[in-house]
N, C-alpha and C positions, 0 to 999 in steps of 0.2 A: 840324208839325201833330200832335193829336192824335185817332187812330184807334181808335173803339168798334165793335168788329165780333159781328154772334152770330150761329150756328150751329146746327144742330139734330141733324145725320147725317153720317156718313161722307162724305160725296161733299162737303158744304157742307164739311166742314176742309180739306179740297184742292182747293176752288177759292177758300177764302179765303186758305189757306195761299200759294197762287199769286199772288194780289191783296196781299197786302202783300209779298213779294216786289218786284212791282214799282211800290208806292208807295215802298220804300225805294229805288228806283231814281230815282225823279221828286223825290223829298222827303229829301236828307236827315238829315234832324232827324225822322223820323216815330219817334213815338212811338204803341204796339198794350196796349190790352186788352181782353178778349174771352171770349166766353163761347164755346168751342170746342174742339179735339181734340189730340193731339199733331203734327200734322202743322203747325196754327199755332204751337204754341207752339218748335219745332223754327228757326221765321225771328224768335221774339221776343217781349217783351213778356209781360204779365200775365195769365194765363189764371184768371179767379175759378172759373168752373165748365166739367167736362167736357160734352160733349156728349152724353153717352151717361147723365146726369142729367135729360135731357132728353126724348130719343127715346124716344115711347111712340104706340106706332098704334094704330085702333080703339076703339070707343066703350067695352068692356068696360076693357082696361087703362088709357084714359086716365080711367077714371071712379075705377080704384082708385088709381092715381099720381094725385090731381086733390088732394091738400095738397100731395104733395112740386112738381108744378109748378106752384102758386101762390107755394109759399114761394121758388122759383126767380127765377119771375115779379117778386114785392114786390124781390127781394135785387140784381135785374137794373136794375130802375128807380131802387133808390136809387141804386145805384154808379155810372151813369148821371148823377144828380146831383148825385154826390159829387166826382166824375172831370172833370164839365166836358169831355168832347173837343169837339176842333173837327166834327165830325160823326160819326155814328151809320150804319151802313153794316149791313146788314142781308142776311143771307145766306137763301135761299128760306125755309121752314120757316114760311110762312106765320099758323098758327095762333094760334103763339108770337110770330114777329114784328110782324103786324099790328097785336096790342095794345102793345105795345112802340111803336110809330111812333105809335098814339094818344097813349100818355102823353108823350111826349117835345113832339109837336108844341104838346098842350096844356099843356105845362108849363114847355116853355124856348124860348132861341131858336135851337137847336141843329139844324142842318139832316138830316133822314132822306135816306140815299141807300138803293136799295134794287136790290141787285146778285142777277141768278138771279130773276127778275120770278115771283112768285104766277102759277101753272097756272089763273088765273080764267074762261079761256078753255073749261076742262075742263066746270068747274061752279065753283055759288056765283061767279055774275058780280055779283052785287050788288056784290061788294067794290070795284067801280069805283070806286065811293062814296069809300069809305074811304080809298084811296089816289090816291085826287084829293085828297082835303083831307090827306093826314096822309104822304105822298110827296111828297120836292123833286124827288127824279131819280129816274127807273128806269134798268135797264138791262138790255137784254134779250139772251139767248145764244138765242134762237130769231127765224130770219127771218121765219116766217108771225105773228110777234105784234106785231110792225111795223103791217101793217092794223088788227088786232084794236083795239091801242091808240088808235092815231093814228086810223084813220079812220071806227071803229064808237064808241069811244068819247072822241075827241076831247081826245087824252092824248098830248102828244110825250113819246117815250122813246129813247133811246140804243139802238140796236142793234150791237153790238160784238164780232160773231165769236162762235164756239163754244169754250169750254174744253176739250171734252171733245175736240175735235177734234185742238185744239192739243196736247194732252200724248199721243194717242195719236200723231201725227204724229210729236211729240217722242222718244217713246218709239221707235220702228220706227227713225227715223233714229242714234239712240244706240245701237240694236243692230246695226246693220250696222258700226257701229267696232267690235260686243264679238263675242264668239261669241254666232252666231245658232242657236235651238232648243238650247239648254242642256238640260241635265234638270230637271224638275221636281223639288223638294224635299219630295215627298210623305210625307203620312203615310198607311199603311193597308196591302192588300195592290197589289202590285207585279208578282206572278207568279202562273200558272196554279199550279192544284192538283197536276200534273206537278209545278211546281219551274221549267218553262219561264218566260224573264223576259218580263214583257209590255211594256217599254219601247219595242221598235219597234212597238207597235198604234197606230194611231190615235186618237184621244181625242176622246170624248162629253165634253163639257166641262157641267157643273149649276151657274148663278146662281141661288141660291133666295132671293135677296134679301139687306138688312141687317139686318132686325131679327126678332128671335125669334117674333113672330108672323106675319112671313111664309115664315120658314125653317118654322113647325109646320105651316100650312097649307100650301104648295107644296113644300117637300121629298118627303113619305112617296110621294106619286104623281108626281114624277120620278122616284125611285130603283126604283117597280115599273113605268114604263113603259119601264126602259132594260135591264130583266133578261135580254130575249132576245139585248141585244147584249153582254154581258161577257163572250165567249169571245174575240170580235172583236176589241173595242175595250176600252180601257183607259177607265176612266170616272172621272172628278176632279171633286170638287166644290172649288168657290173659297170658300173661310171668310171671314166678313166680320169685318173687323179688332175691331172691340168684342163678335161672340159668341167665348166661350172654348170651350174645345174638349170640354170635356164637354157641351155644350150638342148638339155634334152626333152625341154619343156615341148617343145615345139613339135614334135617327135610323138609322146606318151601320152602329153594331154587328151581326156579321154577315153583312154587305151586301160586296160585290167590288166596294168604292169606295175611292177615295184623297181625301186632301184637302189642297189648298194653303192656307198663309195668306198674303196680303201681296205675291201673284204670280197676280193676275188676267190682267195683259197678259200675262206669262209664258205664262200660260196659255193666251190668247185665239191668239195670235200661234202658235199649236200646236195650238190643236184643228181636227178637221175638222166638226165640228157642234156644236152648244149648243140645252141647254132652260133659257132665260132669265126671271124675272120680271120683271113689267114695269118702267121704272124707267129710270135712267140708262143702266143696262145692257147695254140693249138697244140703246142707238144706240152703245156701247165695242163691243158684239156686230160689228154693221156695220160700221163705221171697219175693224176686224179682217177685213175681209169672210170672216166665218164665218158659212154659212148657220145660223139657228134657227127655233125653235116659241116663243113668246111666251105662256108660261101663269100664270096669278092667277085662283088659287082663292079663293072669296067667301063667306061665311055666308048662307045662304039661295040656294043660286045661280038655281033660276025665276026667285025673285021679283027678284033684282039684276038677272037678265039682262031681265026686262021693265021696269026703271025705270032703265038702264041705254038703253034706245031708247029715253027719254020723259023723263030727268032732263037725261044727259050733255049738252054742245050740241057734241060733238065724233061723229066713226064710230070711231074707233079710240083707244085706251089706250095701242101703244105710237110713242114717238119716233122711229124708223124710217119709223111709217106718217103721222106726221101731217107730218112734213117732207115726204115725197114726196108727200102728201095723196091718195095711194091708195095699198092694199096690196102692198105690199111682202116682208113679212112674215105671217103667219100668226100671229092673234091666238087664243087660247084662253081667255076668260074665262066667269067665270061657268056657265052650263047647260053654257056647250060645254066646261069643264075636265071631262076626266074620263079615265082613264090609258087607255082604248083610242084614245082622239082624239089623245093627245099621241101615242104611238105609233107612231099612223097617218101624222100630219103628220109624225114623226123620219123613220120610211123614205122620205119621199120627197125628203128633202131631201140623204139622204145619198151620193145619184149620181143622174144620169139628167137631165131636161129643168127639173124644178122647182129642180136645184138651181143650174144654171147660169141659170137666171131671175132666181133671188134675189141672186148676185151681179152682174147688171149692173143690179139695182137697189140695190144698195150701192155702185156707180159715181154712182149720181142721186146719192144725197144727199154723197157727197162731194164732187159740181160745185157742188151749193147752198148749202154750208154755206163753202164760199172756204176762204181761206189767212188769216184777219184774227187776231191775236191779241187773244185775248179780254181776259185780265188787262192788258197793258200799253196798249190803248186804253181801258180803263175806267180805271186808276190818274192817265191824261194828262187824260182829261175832269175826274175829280173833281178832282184837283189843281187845274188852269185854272180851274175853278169854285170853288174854297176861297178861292185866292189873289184871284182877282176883287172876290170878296165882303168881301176884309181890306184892302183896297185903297180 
């Protein structure tokens, strides 16, 4: 069979990276092109464009990149065309991919699968719409979107385990064959201004996101609500694979911070606390059971945070909290970012009664989330479903 997969961010090239993985497991003869990262093109196939041609957040930069991702856009639908696969598989990144699943539906007879399910649950529920007509299969990595679909909007979809679950599991159990707590491969400072080496400190661990408009907004007030603790603790920030490292130059220089690339679980698997943006991240945070602060700093924060209680059809932003469907975690968005309040929520998370809260509700969501493998029961549905249809 032939596999059209696209992409849009970091996280989508490793969980599709994973998914063809194991359709070459079920299939094979599968044949991949894709609009995606290195981490797909590492299992195969044709990569026409990166991902990182793609990823643009907010309304300002996506209004100046609005030729370069149309011209993406047109170059995605002919090859599309051109390419003929036997389906179209479609990685979250909603914005991008839902016009993608319009043109294709209306253009061929080419079936859309669409793997990492549209967060329409968040906001912008209209899209029901649209991926009712222009969706064959979904497939969802969140349990609570089972109701949403199926029985609020009368949409069966494939619920099939968590990825994210699966490769930290993965990961923990492959460390326990290697040395566990390696050192980290940091760059920056390492030691007190003594000369004293800070390696045995503990670690403040900074997610400021993957892309450079969330690293410009939520970085500056991580790195000043964590100043009281760099005697203490060693503080690491996790560099997201497609920013380069001048990028956080700008940012650290200065700053008694270190930064990893490429050794988040590294990381995770080591820290004793995290200031998280919100995002995937936040539930790799948990999985790690490291307690955290959940902060996403916003343009206008009043105003977000009052159309944020009257827009959202959700209470909570991060992943942690909407699986447990109460908090769990400590959300800071909007009005309430602001570097005293991160602060305030770090110390209490860092010993005492709040923090042994937080991880026996990192116990919840690992009962909720199971043991299912998420890429090898989605690669066995779509195959059974291909093969069906050729049949």
């Amino acid at each position: 069979m032939k596999y059209y997969l696209i992409v849009g961010e970091a996280s989508g090239d490793l969980h599709a990276s994973r998914l063809m993985r194991a359709l070459k497991n079920v299939d094979s003869e599968a044949e991949f092109r894709f609009f995606g990262g290195d981490m797909m093109s590492e299992v195969g196939g044709t990569r026409v464009r990166h991902y990182r041609e793609l990823a643009y957040m907010g309304f300002i930069p996506v209004l100046i990149h609005l030729p370069t991702i149309l011209r993406n856009m047109k170059t995605c639908k002919r090859d599309i065309i051109e390419w003929q696969p036997d389906c179209v598989i479609l990685v979250d990144y909603p914005g991008f991919n839902l016009d993608i699943a319009k043109y294709v539906k209306s253009n061929t007879n080419i079936p859309v699968y669409y793997y990492i399910s549209p967060k329409i649950w968040a906001w912008k529920e209209y899209r029901i719409k649209n991926i009712k007509r222009d969706v064959d299969e979904l497939f969802s990595i969140l349990p609570f979107e089972v109701d949403f679909f199926e029985k609020k909007h009368n949409y069966p979809i494939h619920y099939v385990g968590n990825p994210t679950a699966d490769e930290v599991r993965e990961w923990i159990d492959n460390s326990r064959k290697e040395v566990v707590g390696s050192p980290l491969a940091t760059e920056g400072r390492s030691k007190e201004e003594g000369g004293r080496s800070k390696e045995n400190c503990p670690v403040i661990a900074l997610l400021a996101g993957s892309r450079r408009q969330e690293i410009k907004d939520n970085l500056p007030a991580m790195l000043e609500a964590v100043k009281p603790y760099e005697k203490d603790y060693r503080i690491v920030l996790a560099g997201a694979p497609s920013i380069d490292n001048d990028y956080y130059r700008q940012f650290v220089d200065g700053q008694n911070v270190e930064i990893v690339y490429n050794q988040t679980y590294s990381l995770l698997s080591q820290a004793h606390a995290a200031l998280v943006t919100s995002g995937t991240a936040t539930l790799e945070t948990a999985l790690f059971r490291v307690p955290q602060v959940v902060c996403y700093e916003t343009p206008l924060p009043k105003l977000i945070g009052w159309l944020r209680k009257r827009v959202l059809n959700v209470k909570y932003v991060s992943l942690v909290n909407l699986i447990a469907n109460r908090e769990v975690v400590r959300e800071l968005v909007a009005d309430s970012f602001t570097v005293d309040n991160i602060r305030g929520e770090l110390s209490k998370i860092l010993d005492g009664p709040e923090r042994r809260k937080m991880l026996d509700g990192y116990d919840e969501i690992w009962n909720i989330l199971g043991d299912s493998k998420a890429p090898e029961n989605t690669a066995n549905i779509m195959y059974s479903i291909l093969n069906k249809s050729t049949n």
